[in-house]
Structures are given as structure tokens and as C-alpha cells.
PAKOLLUM-222768 format. One record per residue: residue in one letter; y, z, x of N, C-alpha, C in turn. Coordinates in pm, whole numbers, always signed. Layout:
% PAKOLLUM-222768
rest  n_north  n_up  n_east  ca_north  ca_up  ca_east  c_north  c_up  c_east
A  Y  Z  X  Y  Z  X  Y  Z  X
...
***
This chain:
% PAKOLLUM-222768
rest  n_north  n_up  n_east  ca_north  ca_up  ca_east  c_north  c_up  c_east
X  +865  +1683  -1938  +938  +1619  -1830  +891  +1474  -1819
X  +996  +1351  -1809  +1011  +1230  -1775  +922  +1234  -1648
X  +854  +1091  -1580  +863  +1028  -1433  +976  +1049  -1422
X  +1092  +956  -1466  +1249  +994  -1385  +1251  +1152  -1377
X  +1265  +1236  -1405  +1317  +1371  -1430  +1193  +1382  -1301
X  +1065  +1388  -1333  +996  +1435  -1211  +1092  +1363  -1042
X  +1100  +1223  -1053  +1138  +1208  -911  +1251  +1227  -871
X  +1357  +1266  -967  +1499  +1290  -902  +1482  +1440  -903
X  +1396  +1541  -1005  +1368  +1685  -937  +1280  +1677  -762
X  +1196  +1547  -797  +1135  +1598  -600  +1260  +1560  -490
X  +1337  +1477  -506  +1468  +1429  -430  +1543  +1572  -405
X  +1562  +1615  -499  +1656  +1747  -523  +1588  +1852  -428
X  +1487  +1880  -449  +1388  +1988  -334  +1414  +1954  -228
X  +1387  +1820  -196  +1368  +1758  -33  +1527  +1787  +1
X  +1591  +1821  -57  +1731  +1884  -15  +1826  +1735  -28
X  +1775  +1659  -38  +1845  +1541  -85  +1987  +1548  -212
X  +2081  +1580  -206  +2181  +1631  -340  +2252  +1610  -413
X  +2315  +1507  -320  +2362  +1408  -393  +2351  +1277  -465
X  +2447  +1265  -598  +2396  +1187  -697  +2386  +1049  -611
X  +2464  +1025  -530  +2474  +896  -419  +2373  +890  -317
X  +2303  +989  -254  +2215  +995  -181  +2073  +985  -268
X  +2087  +1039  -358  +1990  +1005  -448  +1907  +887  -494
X  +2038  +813  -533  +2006  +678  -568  +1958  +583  -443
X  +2013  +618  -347  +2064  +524  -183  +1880  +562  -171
X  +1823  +670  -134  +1683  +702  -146  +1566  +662  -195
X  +1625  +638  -364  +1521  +593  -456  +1511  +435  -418
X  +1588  +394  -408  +1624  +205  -378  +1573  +221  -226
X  +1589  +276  -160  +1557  +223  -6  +1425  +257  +22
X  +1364  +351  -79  +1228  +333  -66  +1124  +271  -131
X  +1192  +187  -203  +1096  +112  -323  +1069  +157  -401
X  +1138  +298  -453  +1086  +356  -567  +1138  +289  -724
X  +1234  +253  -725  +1295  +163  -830  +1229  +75  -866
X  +1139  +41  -794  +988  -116  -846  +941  -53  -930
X  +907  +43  -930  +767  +192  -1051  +865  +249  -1148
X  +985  +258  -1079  +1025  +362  -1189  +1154  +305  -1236
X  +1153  +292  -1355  +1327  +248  -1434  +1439  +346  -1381
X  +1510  +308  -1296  +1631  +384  -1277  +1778  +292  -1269
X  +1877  +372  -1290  +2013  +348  -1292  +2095  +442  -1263
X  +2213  +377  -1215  +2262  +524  -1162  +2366  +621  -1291
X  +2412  +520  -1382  +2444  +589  -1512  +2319  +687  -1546
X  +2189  +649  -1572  +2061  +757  -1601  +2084  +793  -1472
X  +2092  +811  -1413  +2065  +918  -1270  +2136  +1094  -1288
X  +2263  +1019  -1335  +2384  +1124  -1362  +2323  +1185  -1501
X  +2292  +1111  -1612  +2232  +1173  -1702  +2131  +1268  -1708
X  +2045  +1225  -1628  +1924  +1316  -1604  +1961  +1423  -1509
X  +2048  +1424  -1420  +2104  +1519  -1345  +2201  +1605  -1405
X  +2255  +1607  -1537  +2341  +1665  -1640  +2234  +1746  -1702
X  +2096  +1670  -1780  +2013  +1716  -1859  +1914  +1823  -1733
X  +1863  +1817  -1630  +1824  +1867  -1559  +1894  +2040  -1523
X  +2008  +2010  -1519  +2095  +2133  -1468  +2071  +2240  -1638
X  +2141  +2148  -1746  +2134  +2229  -1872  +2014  +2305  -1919
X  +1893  +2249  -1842  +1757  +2273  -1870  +1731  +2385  -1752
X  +1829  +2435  -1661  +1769  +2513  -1546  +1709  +2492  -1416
X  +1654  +2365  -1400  +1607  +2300  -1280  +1638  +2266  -1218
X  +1809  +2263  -1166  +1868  +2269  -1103  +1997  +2354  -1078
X  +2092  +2393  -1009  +2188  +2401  -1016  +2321  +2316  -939
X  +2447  +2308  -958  +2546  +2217  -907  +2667  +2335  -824
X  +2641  +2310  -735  +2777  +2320  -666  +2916  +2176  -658
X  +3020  +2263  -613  +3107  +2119  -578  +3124  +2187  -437
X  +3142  +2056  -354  +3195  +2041  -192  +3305  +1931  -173
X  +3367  +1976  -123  +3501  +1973  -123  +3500  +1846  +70
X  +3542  +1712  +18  +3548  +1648  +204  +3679  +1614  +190
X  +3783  +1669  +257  +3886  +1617  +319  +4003  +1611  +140
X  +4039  +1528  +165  +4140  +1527  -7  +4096  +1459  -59
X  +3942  +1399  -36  +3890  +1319  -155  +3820  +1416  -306
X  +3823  +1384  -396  +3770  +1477  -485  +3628  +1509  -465
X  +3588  +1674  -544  +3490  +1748  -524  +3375  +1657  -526
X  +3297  +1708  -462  +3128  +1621  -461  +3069  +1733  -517
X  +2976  +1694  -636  +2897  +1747  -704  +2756  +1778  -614
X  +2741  +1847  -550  +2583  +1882  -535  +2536  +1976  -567
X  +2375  +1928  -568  +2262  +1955  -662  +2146  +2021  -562
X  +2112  +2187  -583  +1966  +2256  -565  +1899  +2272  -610
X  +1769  +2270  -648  +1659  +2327  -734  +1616  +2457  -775
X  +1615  +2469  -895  +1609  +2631  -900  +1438  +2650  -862
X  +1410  +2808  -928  +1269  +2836  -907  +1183  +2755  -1015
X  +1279  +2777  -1117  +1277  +2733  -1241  +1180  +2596  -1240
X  +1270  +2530  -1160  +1292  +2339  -1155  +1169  +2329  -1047
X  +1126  +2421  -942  +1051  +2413  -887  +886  +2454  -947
X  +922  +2545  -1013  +779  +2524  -1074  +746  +2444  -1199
X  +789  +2385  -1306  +821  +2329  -1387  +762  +2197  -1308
X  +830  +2126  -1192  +773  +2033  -1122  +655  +1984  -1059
X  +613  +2096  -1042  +471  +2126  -1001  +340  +2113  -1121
X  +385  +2202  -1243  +373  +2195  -1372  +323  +2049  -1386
X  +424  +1979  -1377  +418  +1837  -1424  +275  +1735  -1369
X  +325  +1784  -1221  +255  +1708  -1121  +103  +1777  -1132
X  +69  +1878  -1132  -56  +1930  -1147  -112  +1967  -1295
X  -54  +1936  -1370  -108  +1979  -1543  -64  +1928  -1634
X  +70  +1869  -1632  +128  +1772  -1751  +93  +1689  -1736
X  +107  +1608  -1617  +122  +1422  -1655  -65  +1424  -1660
X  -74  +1322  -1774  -200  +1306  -1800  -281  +1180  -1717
X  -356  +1242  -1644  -401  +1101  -1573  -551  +991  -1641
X  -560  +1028  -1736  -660  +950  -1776  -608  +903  -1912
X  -479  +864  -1897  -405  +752  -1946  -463  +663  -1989
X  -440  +589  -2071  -474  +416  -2100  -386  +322  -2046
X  -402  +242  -2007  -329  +77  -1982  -312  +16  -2098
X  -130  +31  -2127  -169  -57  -2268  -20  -188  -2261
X  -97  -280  -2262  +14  -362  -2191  +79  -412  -2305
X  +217  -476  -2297  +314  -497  -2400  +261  -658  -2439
X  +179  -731  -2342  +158  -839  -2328  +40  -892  -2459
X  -89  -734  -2474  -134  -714  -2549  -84  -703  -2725
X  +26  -670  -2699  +85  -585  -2889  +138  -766  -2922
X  +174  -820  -2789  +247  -952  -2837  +109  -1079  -2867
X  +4  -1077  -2802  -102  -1132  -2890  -95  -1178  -2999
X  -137  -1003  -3006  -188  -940  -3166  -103  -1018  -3264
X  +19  -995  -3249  +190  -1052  -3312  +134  -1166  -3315
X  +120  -1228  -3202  +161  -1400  -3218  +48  -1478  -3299
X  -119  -1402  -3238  -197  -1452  -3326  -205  -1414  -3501
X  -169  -1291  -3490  -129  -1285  -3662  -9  -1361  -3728
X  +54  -1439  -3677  +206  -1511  -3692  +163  -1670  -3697
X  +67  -1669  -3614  +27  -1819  -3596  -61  -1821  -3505
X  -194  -1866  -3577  -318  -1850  -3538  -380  -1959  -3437
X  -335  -2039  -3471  -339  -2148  -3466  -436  -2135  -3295
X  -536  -2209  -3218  -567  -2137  -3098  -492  -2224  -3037
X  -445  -2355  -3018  -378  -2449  -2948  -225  -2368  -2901
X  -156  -2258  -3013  -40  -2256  -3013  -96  -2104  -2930
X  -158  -2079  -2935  -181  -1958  -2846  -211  -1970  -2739
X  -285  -2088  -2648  -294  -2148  -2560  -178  -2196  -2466
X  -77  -2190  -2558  +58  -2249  -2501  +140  -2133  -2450
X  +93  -2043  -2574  +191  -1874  -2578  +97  -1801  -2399
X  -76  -1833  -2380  -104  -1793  -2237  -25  -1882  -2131
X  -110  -2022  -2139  -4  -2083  -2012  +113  -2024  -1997
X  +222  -1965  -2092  +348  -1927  -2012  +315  -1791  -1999
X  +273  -1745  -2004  +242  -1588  -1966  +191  -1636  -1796
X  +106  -1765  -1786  +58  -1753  -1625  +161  -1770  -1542
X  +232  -1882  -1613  +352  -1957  -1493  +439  -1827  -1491
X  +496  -1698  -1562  +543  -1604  -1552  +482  -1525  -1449
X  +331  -1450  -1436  +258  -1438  -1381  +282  -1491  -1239
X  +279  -1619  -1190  +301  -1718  -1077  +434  -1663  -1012
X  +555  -1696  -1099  +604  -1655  -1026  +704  -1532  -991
X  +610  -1386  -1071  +624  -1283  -1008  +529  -1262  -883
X  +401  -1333  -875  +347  -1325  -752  +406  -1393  -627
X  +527  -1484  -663  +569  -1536  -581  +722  -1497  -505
X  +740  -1415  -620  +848  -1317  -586  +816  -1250  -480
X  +718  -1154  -507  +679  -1070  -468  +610  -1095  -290
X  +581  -1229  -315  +514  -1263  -169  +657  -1325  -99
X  +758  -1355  -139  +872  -1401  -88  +966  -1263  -65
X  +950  -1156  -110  +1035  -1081  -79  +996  -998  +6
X  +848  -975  +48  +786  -883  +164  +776  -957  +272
X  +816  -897  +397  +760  -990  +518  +644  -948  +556
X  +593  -1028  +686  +475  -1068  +725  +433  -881  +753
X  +510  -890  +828  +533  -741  +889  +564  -577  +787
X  +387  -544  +755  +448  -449  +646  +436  -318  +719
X  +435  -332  +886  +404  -188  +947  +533  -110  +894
X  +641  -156  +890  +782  -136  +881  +804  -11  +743
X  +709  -30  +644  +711  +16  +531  +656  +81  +479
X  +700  +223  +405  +628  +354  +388  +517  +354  +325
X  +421  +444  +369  +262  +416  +337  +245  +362  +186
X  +310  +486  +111  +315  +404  -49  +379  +364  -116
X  +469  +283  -54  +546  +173  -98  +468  +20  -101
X  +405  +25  +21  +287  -84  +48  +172  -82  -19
X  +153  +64  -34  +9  +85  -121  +7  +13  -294
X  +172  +79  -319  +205  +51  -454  +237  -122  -460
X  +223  -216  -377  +254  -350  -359  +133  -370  -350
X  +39  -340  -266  -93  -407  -315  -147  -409  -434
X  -85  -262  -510  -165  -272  -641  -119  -376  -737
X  -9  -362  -714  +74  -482  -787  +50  -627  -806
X  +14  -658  -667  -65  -822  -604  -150  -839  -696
X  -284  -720  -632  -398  -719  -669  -371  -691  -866
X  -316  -664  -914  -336  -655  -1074  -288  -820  -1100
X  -150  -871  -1058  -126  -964  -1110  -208  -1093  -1057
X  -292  -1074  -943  -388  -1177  -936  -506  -1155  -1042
X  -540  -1049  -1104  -663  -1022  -1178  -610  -1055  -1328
X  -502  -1046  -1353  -432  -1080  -1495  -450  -1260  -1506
X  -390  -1324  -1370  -367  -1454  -1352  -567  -1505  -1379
X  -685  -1407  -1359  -811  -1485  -1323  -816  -1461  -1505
X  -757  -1332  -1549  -792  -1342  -1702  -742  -1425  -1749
X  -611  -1475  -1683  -535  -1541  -1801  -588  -1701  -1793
X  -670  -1756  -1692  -752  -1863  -1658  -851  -1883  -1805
X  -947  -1794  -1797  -1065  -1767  -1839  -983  -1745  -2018
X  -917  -1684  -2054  -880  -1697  -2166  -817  -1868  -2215
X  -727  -1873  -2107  -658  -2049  -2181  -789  -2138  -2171
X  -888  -2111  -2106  -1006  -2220  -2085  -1069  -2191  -2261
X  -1138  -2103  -2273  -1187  -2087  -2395  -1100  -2140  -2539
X  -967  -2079  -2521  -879  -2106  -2627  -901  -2270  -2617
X  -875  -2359  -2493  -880  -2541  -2499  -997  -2549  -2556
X  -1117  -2522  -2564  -1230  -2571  -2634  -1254  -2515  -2780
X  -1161  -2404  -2845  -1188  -2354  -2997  -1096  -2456  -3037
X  -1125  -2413  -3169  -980  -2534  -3271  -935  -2431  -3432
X  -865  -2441  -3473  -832  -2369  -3587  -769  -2217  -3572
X  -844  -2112  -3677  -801  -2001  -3737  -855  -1883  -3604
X  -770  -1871  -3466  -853  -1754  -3393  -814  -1597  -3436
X  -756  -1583  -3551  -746  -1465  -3618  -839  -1409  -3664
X  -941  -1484  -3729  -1054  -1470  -3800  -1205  -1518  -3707
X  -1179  -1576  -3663  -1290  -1615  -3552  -1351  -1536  -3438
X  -1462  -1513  -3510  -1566  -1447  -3439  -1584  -1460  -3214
X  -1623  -1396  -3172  -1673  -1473  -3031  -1797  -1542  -3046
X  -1884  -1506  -3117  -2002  -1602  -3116  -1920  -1732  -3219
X  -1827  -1774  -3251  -1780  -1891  -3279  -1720  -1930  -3199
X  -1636  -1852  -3121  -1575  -1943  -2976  -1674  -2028  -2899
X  -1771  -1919  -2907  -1888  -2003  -2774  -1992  -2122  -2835
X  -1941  -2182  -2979  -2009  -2312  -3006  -1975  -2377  -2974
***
């Protein structure tokens, strides 16, 4: 089982059923910041979900508009979920950032440390201004907002300020090397 598949199966429990209420849910609680969703994948995973047993679909019928598809959880989908949450998803994960594989790339492509210096600076000003997004789109006032929605925004702050102190401390070193940093040792950086 997916994150998506896990949070549109906990939506589905909470009796939440529809594919429209679904989505209206995931977005109004900030869950769409953490998790890739769309509402084309919504319907998908709610197709693949049912075929798999973890749910089932009724139609409901409002007035002469056409049937509304809703969605219950089987026992199935209910323990399977649980499954996930207590024994599948692996929590001692690695952090492996995409920011990292593109390095690797750029310094094997062109070593050069000046041109890698250029490739961090824009990684910061990127950096900048997702922190500035991010401080422009929350108000002052975060009583308003569900415990971990806020929780999951601090972590967010707090990582991209700690990326922004690495990404300092890296462009500083890179301005004082010169040449081949493919091959270059750290005890050669620090001459």
C-alpha cells in the first residue's frame, strides 16, 4: 500500500465517501503539502482500492442529478490499513534528497568547483523563496489550524532553514577551492 492509498483508505473509515468530499478534506486540511494528490489519482486509487477489496461502492441517487458513487471500507481495507500503519511503512527510512543525486550529476558533468558554486547559490535563492512562500501564506494566527498541519509546517521551516545554513557553509568552502572537486579530497578543500 501507497501513502495515497493509506490516506484516502483513512478518509473512507472516517465515513468521509465521497470522491468530492474526499478531495474537499485532503486540501482543506493541508494534507496535499505531504502528500501528491489529484483528483484524476483520487478516482484511480479509489477504482484500484475497491478491485483490491478495501473498499466497497455504492451509488446514491440526489434528485435527477446522476448517481453518486460512494465509498465504505471493508474489514478487509480496515485491517490491511492498520497493517500499513503499524508494520509496513518502514520508519527508519533514509532521507534521500533529489537535490543530492543532482550533485553527484552535476559534479561528475562538470567539476569545475566555481560552476558548482553557482549550481548551490541557486539551490539557496530557491530555498529563500520557498521559505518565503511559506511565511507569506500562513498567518500570524496559527491557533486556527489543525494540530498537525502546523506541526507538519514547522518541520518544513525548520528543515528548509537547516538546508539554507548547509547550503551557506557549502558555497563558502566551494569560493575558496579552485579546479577538479570530483577528485578532491576534504583535506584539500581545507588548504
Amino acid at each position: 500500500m501507497t501513502l495515497n492509498e493509506a490516506l484516502i483508505l483513512s478518509y473512507v473509515k472516517r465515513g468521509i465517501g465521497y470522491g468530492y468530499n474526499i478531495l474537499a478534506h485532503v486540501r482543506e486540511s493541508g494534507s496535499d503539502e505531504w502528500v501528491a494528490f489529484s483528483r484524476a489519482g483520487l478516482y484511480k486509487t479509489l477504482d484500484k482500492l475497491e478491485r483490491e477489496g478495501f473498499i466497497s461502492k455504492r451509488l446514491e441517487q440526489d434528485g435527477g442529478r446522476p448517481p453518486k458513487k460512494v465509498y465504505s471500507i471493508t474489514h478487509s481495507g480496515s485491517s490491511a490499513l492498520v497493517d500499513f500503519l503499524y508494520h509496513d511503512f518502514d520508519l527508519n527510512f533514509e532521507i534521500k534528497y533529489e537535490l543530492d543525486a543532482y550533485l553527484v550529476t552535476a559534479v561528475a558533468a562538470s567539476p569545475d568547483a566555481e560552476a558548482l558554486a553557482q549550481t548551490i547559490h541557486r539551490r539557496k535563492e530557491a530555498v529563500e523563496k520557498q521559505l518565503n512562500t511559506l511565511n507569506d501564506e500562513w498567518p500570524e494566527d496559527k491557533n486556527t489550524y489543525p494540530f498537525i498541519v502546523y506541526a507538519l509546517y514547522r518541520r518544513r521551516i525548520e528543515s528548509l532553514e537547516m538546508e539554507r545554513k548547509w547550503l551557506d557553509w557549502f558555497e563558502g568552502i566551494l569560493k575558496t577551492v579552485s579546479g577538479d572537486v570530483l577528485h578532491m579530497s576534504w583535506g584539500e578543500s581545507q588548504k
